[in-house]
C-alpha positions as CSV (number, residue, x, y, z in Angstrom):
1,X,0.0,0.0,0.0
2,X,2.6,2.1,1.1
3,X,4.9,1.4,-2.9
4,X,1.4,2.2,-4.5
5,X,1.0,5.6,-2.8
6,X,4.4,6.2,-3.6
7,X,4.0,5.8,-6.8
8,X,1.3,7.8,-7.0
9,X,3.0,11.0,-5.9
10,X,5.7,10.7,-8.0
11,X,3.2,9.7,-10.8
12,X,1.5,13.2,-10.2
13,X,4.7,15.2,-9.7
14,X,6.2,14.6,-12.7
15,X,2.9,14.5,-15.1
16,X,1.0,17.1,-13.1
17,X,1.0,20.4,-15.7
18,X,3.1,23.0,-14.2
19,X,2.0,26.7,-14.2
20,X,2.4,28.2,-17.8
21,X,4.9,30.6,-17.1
22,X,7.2,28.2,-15.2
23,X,10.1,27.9,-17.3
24,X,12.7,25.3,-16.0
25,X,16.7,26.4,-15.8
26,X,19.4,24.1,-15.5
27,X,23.4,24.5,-15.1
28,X,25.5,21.2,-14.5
29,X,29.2,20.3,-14.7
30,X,30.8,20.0,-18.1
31,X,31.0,16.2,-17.6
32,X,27.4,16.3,-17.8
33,X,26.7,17.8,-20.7
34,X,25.3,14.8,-22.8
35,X,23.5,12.9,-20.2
36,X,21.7,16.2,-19.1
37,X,21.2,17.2,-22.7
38,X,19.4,14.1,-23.2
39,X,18.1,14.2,-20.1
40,X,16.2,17.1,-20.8
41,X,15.6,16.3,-24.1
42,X,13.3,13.3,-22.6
43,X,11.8,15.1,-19.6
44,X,8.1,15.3,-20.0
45,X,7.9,18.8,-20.5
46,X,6.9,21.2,-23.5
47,X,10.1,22.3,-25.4
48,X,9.5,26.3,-24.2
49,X,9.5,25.3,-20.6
50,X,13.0,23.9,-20.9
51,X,15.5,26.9,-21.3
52,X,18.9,25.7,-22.8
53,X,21.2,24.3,-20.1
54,X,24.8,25.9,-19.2
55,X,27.9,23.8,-18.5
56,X,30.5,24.1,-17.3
57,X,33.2,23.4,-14.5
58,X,31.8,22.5,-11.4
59,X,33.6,24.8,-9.3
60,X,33.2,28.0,-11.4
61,X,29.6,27.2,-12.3
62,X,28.9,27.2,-7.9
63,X,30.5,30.4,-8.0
64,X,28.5,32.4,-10.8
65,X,25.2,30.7,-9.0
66,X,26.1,32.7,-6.0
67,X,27.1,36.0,-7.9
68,X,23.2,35.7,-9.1
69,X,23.0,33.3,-11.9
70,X,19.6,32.3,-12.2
71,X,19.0,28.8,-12.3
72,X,16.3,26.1,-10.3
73,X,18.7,23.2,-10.1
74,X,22.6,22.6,-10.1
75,X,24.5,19.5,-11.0
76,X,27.3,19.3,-9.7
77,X,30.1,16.7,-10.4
78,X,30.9,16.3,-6.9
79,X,28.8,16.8,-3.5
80,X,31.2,19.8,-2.3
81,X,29.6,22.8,-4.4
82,X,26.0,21.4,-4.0
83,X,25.7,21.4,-0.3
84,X,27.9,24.4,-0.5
85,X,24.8,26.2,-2.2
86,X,22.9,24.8,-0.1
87,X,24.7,25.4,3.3
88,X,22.4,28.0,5.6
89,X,19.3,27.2,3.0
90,X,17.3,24.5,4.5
91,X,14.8,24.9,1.7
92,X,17.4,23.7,-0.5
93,X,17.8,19.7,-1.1
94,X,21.0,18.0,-1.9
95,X,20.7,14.8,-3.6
96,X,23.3,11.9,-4.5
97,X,22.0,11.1,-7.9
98,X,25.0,9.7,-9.7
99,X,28.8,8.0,-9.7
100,X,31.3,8.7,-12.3
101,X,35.0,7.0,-12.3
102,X,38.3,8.0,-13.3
103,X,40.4,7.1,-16.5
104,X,43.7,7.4,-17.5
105,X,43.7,8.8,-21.1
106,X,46.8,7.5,-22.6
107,X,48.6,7.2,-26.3
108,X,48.9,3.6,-26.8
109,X,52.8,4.3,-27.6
110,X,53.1,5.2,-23.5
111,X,51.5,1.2,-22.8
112,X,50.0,1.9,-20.1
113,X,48.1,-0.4,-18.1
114,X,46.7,-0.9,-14.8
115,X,49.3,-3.1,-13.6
116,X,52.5,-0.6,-15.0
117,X,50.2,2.5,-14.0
118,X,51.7,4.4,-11.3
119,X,55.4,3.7,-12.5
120,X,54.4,5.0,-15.8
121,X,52.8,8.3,-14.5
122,X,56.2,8.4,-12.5
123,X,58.4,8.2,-15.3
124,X,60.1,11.7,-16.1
125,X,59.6,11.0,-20.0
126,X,55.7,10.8,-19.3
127,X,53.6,14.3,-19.3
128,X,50.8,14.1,-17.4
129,X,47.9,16.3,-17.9
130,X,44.9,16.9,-15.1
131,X,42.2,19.0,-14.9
132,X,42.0,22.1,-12.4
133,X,41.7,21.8,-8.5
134,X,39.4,23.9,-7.6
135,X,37.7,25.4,-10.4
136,X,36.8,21.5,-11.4
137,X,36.0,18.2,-9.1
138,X,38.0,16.4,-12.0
139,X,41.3,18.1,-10.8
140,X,40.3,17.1,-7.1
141,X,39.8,13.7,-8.0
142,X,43.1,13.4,-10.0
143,X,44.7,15.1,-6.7
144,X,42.6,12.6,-4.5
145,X,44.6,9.6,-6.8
146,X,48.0,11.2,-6.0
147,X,46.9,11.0,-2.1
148,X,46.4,7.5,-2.8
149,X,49.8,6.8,-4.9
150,X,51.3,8.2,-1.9
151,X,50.2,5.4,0.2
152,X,52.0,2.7,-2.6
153,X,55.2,4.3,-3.1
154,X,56.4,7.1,-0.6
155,X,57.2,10.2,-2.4
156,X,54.8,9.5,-5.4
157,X,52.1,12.4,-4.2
158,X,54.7,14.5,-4.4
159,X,56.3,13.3,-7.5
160,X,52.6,13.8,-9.9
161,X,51.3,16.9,-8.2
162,X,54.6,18.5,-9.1
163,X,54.6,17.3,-12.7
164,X,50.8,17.3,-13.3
165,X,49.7,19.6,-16.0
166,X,46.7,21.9,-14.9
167,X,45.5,22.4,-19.1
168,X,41.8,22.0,-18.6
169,X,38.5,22.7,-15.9
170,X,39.9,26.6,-15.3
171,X,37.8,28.3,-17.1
172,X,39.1,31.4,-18.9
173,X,42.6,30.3,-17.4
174,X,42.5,26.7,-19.2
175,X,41.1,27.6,-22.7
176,X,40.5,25.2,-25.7
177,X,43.5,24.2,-26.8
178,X,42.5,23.3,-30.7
179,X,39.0,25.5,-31.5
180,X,36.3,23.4,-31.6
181,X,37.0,20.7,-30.1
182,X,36.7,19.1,-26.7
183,X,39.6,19.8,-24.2
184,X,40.9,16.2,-23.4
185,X,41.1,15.7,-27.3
186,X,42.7,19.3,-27.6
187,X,45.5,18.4,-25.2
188,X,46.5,15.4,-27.0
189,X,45.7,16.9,-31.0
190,X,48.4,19.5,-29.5
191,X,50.7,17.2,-28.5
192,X,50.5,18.9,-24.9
193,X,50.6,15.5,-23.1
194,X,50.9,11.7,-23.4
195,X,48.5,10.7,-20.3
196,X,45.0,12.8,-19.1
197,X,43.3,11.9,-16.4
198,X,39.5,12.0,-17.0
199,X,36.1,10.8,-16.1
200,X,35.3,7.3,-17.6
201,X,32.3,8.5,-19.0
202,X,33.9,10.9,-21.4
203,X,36.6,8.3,-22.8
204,X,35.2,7.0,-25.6
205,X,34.4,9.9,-27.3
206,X,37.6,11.1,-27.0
207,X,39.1,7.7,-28.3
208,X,36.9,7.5,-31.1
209,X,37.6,11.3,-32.2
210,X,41.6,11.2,-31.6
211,X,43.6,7.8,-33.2
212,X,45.9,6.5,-31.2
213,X,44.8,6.6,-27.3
214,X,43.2,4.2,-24.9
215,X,41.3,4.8,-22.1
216,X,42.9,2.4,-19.1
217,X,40.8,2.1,-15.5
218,X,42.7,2.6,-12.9
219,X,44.0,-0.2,-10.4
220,X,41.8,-0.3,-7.0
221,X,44.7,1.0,-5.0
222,X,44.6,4.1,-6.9
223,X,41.2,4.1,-7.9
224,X,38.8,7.0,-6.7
225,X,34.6,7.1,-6.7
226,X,33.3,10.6,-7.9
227,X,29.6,10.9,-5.9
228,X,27.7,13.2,-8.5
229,X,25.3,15.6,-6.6
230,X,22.5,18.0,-7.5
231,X,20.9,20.7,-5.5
232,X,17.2,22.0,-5.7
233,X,17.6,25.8,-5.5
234,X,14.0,26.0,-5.0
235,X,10.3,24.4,-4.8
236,X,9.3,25.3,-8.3
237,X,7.1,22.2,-9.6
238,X,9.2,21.6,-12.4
239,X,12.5,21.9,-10.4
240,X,10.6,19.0,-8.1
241,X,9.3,17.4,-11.6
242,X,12.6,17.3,-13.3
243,X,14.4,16.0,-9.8
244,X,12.5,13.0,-9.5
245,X,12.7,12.5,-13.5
246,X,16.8,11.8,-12.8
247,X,15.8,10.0,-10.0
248,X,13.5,7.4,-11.9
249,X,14.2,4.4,-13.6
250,X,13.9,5.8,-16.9
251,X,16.6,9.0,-15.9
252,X,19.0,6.5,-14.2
253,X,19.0,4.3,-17.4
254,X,19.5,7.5,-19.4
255,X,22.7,8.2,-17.2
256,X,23.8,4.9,-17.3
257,X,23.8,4.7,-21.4
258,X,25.7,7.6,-21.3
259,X,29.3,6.0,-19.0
260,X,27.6,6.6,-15.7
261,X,27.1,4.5,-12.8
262,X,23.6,4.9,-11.7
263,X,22.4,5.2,-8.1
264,X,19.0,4.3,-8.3
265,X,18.2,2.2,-10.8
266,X,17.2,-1.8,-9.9
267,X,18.2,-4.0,-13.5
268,X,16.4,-7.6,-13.9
């Protein structure tokens, strides 16, 4: 009784019509961009109550939200900058709605695997290419893997933070390296790097649109789990609509087509 009047509820939420000028704003990380394109794309909503989505890094994106950016609901690619917003709002919800992982980028000519990794990210003769701490959760994760190096090989955090290459997730300080096209495949097309770490779900675009590279996991003693978080900036109906739309089975699958590791979603 109590799963049927569940269902119910969330059966009205996301089907009940909102009020006709309620327009629906969304910003989430740059790692985001296709799943919440398509995301969006398949919410039950009429196309002018969707405004087009911004993207960008996490950290920056948390920043112009709270200089006055107007949106209803934040993605973030960490939890950090959601409960952040949401810190000394109690109106405002936080929810865990995704995982991501972290790849090692690599041209096939550096042979890296996950058994050679950390001695090949050590090696002198290997640039290695992050994103930006900070300004991006991709640059704290890639920091968060040195951490853990550290605890294989004394002297190894030491070792990658001082070699890592800060070339993407810094906004106007990081810009495209080759116009027009993403920035892990712009980092390697200019020849800036030979390893980038990156989130998993990104890598096989970037493999597909740059010959020569794999995309290699990273061994469980290095391995890190980026929590993917999203915060309700108000009570709007469609911000509430569009919440539980992520949420349901047929949002999780949507984020699990597209590399993601879904929080919510029960398979056969």
């Amino acid at each position: 009784m109590r799963h049927r009047f569940a269902g119910c509820v969330i059966a009205f939420i996301l089907f009940t019509p909102p009020a006709l000028a309620d327009t629906l704003r969304v910003a989430a990380a740059g790692s985001l961009t296709e799943a919440f394109t398509d995301l969006l794309g398949r919410f039950p909503a009429a196309n002018d109550m969707v405004a087009t989505p911004q993207f960008g890094p996490s950290g920056l994106m948390r920043e112009k939200i709270e200089s006055g950016l107007n949106v209803d609901l934040f993605a973030s690619a960490d939890m950090e900058q959601a409960r952040r917003l949401a810190a000394g709002h109690p109106e405002r919800v936080v929810v865990h709605f995704t995982r991501n992982r972290l790849c090692a980028l690599a041209r096939t000519t550096v042979g890296l695997t996950p058994q050679n990794m950390l001695e090949r990210l050590l090696d002198p003769s290997v640039r290695l290419a992050t994103s930006t701490p900070g300004a991006d959760p991709a640059g704290d994760y890639a920091w968060s893997v040195f951490g853990r190096a550290e605890a294989v090989r004394t002297g190894a955090r030491a070792a990658l933070e001082g070699k890592a290459l800060q070339l993407y997730g810094g906004g106007e300080k990081t810009p495209p390296l080759v116009s027009g096209k993403g920035a892990a495949q712009g980092i390697f097309l200019a020849g800036r790097a030979d390893v980038v770490l990156a989130y998993c779900s990104g890598t096989p675009t970037v493999v597909h649109e740059v010959p020569g590279l794999a995309a290699v996991p990273l061994p469980p003693e290095l391995s890190v789990g980026p929590a993917y978080g999203m915060v309700l900036l108000n009570g709007k109906p469609l911000t509430l609509r569009f919440a539980v739309f992520v949420m349901s089975e047929d949002g999780q699958a949507i984020m699990k087509a597209h590399g993601f590791d879904p929080v919510a979603l029960v398979e056969p």
